[in-house]
C-alpha positions as CSV (number, residue, x, y, z in Angstrom):
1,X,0.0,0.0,0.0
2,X,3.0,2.6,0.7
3,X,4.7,1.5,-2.5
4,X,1.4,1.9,-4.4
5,X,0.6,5.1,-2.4
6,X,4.4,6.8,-3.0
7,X,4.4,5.6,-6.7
8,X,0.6,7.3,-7.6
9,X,1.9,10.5,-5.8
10,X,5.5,10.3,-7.6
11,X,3.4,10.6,-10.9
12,X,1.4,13.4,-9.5
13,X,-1.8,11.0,-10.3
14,X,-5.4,11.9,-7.6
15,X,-6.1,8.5,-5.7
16,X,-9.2,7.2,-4.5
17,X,-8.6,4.9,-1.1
18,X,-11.4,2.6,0.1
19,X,-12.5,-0.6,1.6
20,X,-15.4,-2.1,0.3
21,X,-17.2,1.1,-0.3
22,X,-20.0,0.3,2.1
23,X,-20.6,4.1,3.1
24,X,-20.2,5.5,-0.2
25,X,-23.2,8.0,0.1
26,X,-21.6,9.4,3.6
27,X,-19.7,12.1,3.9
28,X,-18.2,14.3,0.6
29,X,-18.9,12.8,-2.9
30,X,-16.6,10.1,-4.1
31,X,-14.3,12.0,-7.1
32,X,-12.9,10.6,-10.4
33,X,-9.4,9.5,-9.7
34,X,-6.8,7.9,-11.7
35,X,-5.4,5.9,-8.9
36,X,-8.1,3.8,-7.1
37,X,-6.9,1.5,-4.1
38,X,-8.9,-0.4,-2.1
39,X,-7.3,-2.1,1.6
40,X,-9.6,-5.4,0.9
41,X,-6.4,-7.7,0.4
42,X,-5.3,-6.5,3.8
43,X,-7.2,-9.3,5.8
44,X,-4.4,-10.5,8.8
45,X,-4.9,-10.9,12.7
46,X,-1.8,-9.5,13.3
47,X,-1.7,-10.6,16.9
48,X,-4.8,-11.3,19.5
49,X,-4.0,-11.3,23.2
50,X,-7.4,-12.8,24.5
51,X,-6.0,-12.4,28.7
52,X,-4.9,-9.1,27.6
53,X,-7.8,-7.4,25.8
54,X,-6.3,-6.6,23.0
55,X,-5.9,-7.3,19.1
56,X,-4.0,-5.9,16.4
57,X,-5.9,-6.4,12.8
58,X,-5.8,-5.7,9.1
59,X,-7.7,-2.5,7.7
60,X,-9.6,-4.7,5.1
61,X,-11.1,-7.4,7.4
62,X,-14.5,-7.4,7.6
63,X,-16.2,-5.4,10.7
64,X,-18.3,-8.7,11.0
65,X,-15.8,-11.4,10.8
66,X,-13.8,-9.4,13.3
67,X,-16.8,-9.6,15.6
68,X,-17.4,-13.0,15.3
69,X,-13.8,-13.7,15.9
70,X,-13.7,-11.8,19.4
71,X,-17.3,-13.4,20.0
72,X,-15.4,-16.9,20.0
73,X,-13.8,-15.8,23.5
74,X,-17.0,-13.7,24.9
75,X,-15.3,-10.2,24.2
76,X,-16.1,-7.2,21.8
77,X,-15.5,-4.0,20.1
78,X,-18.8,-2.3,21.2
79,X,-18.7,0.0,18.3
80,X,-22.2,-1.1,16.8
81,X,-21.6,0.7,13.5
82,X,-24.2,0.8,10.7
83,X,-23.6,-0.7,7.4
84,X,-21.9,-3.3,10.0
85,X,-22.4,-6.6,7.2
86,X,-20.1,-4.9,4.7
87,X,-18.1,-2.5,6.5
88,X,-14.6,-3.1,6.9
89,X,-12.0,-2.4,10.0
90,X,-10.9,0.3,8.5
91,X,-13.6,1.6,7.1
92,X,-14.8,1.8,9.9
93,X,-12.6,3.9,12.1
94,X,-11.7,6.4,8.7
95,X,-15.3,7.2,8.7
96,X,-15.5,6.9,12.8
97,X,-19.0,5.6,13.4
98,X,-20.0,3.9,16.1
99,X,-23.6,3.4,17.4
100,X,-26.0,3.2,20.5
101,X,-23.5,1.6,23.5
102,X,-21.0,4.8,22.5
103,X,-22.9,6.1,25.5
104,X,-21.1,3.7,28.0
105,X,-18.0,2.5,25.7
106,X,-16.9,5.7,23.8
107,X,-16.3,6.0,19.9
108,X,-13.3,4.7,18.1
109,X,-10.9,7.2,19.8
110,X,-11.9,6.1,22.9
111,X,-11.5,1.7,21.7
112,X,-8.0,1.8,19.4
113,X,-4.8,2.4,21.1
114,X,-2.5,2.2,17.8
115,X,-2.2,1.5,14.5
116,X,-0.5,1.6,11.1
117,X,-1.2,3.6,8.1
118,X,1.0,4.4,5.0
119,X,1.5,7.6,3.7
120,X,2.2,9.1,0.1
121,X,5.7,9.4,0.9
122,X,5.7,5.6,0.8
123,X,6.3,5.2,4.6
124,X,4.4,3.3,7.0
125,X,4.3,5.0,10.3
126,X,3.8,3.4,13.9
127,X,1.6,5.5,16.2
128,X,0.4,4.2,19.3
129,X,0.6,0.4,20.3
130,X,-0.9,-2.8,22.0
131,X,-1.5,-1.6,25.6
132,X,-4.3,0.1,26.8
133,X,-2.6,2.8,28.3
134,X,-0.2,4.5,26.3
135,X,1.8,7.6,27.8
136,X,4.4,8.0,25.4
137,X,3.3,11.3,23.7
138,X,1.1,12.5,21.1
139,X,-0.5,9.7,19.3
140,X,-0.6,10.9,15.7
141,X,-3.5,8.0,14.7
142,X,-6.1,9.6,16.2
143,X,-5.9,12.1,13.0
144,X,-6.6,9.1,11.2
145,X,-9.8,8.4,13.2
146,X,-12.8,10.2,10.9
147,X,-10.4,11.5,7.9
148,X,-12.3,9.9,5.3
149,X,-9.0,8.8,3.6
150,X,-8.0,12.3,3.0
151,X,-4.8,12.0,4.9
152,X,-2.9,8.5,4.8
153,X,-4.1,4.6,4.3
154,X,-5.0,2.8,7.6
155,X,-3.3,-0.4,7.3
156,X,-3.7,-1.4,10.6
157,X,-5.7,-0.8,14.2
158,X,-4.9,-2.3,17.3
159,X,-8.2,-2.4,19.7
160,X,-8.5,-2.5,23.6
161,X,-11.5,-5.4,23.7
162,X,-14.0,-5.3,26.1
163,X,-15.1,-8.7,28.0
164,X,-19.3,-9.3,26.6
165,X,-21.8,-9.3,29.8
166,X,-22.6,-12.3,31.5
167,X,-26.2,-10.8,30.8
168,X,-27.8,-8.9,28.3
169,X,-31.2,-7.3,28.6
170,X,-33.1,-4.8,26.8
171,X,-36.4,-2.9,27.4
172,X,-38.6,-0.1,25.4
173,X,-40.6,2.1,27.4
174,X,-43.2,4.1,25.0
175,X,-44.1,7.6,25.9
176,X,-47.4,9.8,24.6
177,X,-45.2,12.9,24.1
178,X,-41.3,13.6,23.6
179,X,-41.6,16.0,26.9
180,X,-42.5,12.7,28.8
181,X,-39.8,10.9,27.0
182,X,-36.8,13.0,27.6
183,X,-38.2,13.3,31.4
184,X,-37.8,9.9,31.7
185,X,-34.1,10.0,30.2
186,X,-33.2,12.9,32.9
187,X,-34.6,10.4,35.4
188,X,-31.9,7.4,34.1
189,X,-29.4,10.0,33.6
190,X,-29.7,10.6,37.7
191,X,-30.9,7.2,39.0
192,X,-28.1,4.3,40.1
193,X,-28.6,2.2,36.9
194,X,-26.7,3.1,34.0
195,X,-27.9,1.5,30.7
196,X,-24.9,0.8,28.2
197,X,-27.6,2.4,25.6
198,X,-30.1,4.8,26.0
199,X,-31.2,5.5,22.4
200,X,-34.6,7.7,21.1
201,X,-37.0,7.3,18.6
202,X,-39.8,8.9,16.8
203,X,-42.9,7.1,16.1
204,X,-41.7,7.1,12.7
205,X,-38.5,5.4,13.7
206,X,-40.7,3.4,16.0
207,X,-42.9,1.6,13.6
208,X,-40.2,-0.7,12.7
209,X,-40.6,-2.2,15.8
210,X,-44.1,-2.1,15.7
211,X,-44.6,0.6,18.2
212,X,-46.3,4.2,17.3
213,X,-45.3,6.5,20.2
214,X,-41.9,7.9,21.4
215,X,-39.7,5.4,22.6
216,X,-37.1,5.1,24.5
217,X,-34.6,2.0,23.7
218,X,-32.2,0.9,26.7
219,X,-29.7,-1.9,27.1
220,X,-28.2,-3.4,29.9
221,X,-25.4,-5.6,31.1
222,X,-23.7,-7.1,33.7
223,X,-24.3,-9.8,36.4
224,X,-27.6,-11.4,36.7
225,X,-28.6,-9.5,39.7
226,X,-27.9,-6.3,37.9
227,X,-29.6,-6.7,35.2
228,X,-32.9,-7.9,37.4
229,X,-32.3,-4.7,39.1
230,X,-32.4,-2.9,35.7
231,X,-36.2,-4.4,34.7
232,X,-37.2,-3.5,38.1
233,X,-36.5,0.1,38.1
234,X,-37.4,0.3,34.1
235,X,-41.2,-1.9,34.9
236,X,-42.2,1.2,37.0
237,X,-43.0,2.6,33.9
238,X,-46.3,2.2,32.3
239,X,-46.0,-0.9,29.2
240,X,-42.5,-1.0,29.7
241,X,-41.2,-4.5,27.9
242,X,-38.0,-6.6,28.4
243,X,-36.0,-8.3,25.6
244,X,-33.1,-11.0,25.3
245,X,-31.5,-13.1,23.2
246,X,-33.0,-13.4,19.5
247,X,-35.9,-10.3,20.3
248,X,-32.8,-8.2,21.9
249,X,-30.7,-8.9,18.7
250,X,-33.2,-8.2,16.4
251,X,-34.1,-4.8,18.4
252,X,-30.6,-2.9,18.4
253,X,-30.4,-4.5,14.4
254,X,-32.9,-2.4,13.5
255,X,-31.9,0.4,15.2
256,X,-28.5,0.4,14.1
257,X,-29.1,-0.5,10.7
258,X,-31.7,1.9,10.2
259,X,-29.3,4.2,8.1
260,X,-28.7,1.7,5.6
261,X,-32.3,0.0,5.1
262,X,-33.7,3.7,4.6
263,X,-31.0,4.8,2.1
264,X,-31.6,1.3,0.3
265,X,-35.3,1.8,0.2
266,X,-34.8,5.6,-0.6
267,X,-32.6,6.0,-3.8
268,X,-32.5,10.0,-3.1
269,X,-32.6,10.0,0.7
270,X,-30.7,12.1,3.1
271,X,-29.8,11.6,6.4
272,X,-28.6,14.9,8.5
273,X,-27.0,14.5,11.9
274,X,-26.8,16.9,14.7
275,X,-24.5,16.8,17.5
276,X,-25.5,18.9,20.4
277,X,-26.1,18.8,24.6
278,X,-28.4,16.6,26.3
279,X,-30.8,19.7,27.1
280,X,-30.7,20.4,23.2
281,X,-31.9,17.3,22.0
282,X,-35.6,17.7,22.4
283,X,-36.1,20.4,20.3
284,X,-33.9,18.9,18.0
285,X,-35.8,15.8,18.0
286,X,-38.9,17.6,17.8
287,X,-37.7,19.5,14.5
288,X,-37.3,16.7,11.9
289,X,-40.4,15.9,9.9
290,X,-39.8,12.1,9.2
291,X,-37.8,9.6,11.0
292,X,-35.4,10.5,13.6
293,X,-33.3,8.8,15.7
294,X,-31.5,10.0,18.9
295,X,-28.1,8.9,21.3
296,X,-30.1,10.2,24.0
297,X,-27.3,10.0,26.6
298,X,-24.4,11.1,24.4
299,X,-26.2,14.3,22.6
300,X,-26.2,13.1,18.8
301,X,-29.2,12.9,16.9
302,X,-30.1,11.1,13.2
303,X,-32.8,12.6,10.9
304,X,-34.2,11.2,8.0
305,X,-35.8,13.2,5.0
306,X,-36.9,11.2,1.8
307,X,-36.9,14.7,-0.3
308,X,-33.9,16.6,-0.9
309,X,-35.8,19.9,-0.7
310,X,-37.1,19.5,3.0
311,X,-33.5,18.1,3.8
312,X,-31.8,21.6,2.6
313,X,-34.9,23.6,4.3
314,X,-34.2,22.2,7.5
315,X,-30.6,22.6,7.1
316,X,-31.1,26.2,6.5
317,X,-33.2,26.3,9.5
318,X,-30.5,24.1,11.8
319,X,-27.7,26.5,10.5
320,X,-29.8,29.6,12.1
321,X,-30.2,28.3,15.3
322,X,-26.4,27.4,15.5
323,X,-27.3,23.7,15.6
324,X,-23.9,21.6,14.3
325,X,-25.6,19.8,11.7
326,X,-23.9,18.0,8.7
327,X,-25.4,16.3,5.7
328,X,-24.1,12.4,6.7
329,X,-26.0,10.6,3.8
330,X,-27.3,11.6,0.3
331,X,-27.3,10.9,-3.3
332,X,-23.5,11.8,-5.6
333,X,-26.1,15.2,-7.1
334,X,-27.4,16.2,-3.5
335,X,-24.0,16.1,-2.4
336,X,-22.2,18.1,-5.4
337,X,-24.7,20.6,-4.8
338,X,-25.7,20.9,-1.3
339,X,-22.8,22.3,1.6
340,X,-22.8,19.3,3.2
341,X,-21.1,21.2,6.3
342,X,-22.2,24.5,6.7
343,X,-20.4,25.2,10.2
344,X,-16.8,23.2,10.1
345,X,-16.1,25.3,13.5
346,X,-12.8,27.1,14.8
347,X,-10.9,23.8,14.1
348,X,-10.9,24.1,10.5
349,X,-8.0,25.7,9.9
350,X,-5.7,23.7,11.8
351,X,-7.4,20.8,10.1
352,X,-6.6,22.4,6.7
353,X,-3.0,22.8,7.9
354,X,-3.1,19.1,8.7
355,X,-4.0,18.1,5.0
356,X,-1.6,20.4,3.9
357,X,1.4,18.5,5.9
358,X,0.2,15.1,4.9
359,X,-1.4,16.1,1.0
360,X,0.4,19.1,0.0
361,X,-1.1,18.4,-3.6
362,X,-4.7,17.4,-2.3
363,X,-4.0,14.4,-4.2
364,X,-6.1,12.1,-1.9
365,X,-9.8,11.5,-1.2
366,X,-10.7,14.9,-2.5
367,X,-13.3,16.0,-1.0
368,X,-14.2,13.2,1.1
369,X,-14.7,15.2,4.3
370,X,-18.3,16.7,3.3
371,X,-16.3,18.6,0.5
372,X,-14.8,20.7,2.8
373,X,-11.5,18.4,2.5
């Protein structure tokens, strides 16, 4: 990949870097190249330390056969990203998703303490390593972590694994209003009991799973007596309802696969995140005409528009009320048209200054990052 990488830049040729392409409608548009690499042949367990909770992998394996691989010893990388059956390891981390237990177990910067990525200078750099805590100075990956490509090739990530609950129990509590539902979050929030999830939706998020009211999802783990402690504080609620096993599964699949089932059944649909504060999140919510998802314990929220005009309209409208909103999802046109990311912040500069160090020609992933980069 370095040599590939070093030779493409030597020849002053734009490259576009991938894995298998899974979140091709995130992010910035996907430019004509006339180099195009892909990390799918990278597909080695480097090294896997079961007693010490770690592993060191290959960008191109796939997200899923790395999960069932740590399954086979009861441990994870609690990352629950969408597009999850065809994302790879890499992909992965570049694009920094993660989904609903982020509340309890942190995105990608928070689960990777190293990796390996090659640059168009042809050199494959070392940054971090295969400890959990690592002192030893500024760890240049996390850069990596959400680039989109537009800086180097990961080539390999080395996780901190987390041991899977000896239980695992879910529960939905409905509400008549999103005032009653976001009460009862502030009421979790404070209580003893700290789901490893507490996601929100809509009823129109809800009807997948045959509800019609605002719902709260919430997942719990831990030792049996924990987790009974869990259903009795959450039965107190009126038509509360507990899940495991096979019902649990299929529950957090359809949340967390709800981006990709709605772009597939939508070929021109855009999805908009916001990230904001806990108290923020309800007017938020209550702002998206369709679908909408929220993290209600982290403070990121999901909405879904199946017509590019009300997408942009409520962009317009999220960009006056200072919300930090982005354009995650949407057709090649919607992106080349739309500003994807109308309010980069005060770290955009240094972030340009970044791309300049690593890309002085912009040769790579052009405008990946929501166009911006």
């Amino acid at each position: 990949m370095a040599e590939a990488l070093r030779e493409a830049a030597g020849k002053g040729q734009t490259i576009a870097l991938a894995g298998n392409s899974s979140k091709r409608r995130m992010a910035g548009p996907v430019e004509d190249a006339s180099c195009n690499l892909t990390t799918m042949s990278l597909r080695r367990v480097v090294v896997y330390e079961p007693r010490d909770l770690t592993i060191s992998v290959d960008a191109g394996i796939g997200w899923q056969e790395f999960v069932h691989l740590l399954a086979e010893n009861r441990q994870m990388v609690p990352l629950d990203p969408p597009f999850a059956d065809s994302a790879t390891v890499g992909g992965v981390i570049a694009a920094n998703v993660s989904g609903p237990r982020r509340r309890l177990y942190g995105t990608a910067r928070d689960l990777v303490i190293g990796m390996q990525f090659a640059t168009l200078e042809g050199k494959v750099v070392q940054t971090g390593g295969m400890v959990v805590k690592n002192v030893a100075g500024l760890d240049i990956g996390k850069l990596m972590i959400g680039s989109f490509g537009t800086l180097a090739a990961i080539t390999t990530v080395n996780f901190k694994v987390q041991p899977r609950p000896e239980v695992q129990r879910s529960f939905l509590l409905p509400f008549s209003s999103p005032s009653a539902a976001f009460a009862a979050r502030d009421s979790i929030l404070k209580s003893q009991v700290q789901p490893s999830a507490i996601d929100l939706l809509n009823p129109q998020a809800a009807r997948g799973i045959g509800l019609t009211q605002w719902t709260l999802a919430l997942a719990a783990g831990g030792g049996a007596a924990a987790v009974d402690r869990y259903e009795r504080e959450f039965a107190q609620h009126a038509d509360a309802r507990a899940f495991e096993g096979d019902d649990e599964r299929a529950l957090w699949r359809h949340v967390e696969q709800y981006t990709p089932e709605f772009l597939a059944a939508h070929d021109d649909g855009t999805v908009v995140r916001v990230s904001c504060t806990l108290k923020e999140l309800e007017p938020v919510m209550a702002s998206f005409p369709g679908a909408a998802i929220a993290r209600a314990g982290s403070g990121v929220c999901y909405g879904y528009f199946d017509d590019l005009g009300r997408a942009a309209e409520w962009l317009a409208e999220a960009v006056r009320r200072e919300w930090k909103a982005v354009i995650e999802y949407a057709s090649d046109q919607c992106r080349r048209t739309l500003d994807l990311w109308p309010s980069p912040g005060g770290n955009f500069e240094l972030m340009k200054r970044v791309k300049q160090l690593f890309d002085p020609s912009n040769l790579l992933n052009r405008g990946r990052l929501y166009r911006r980069i």
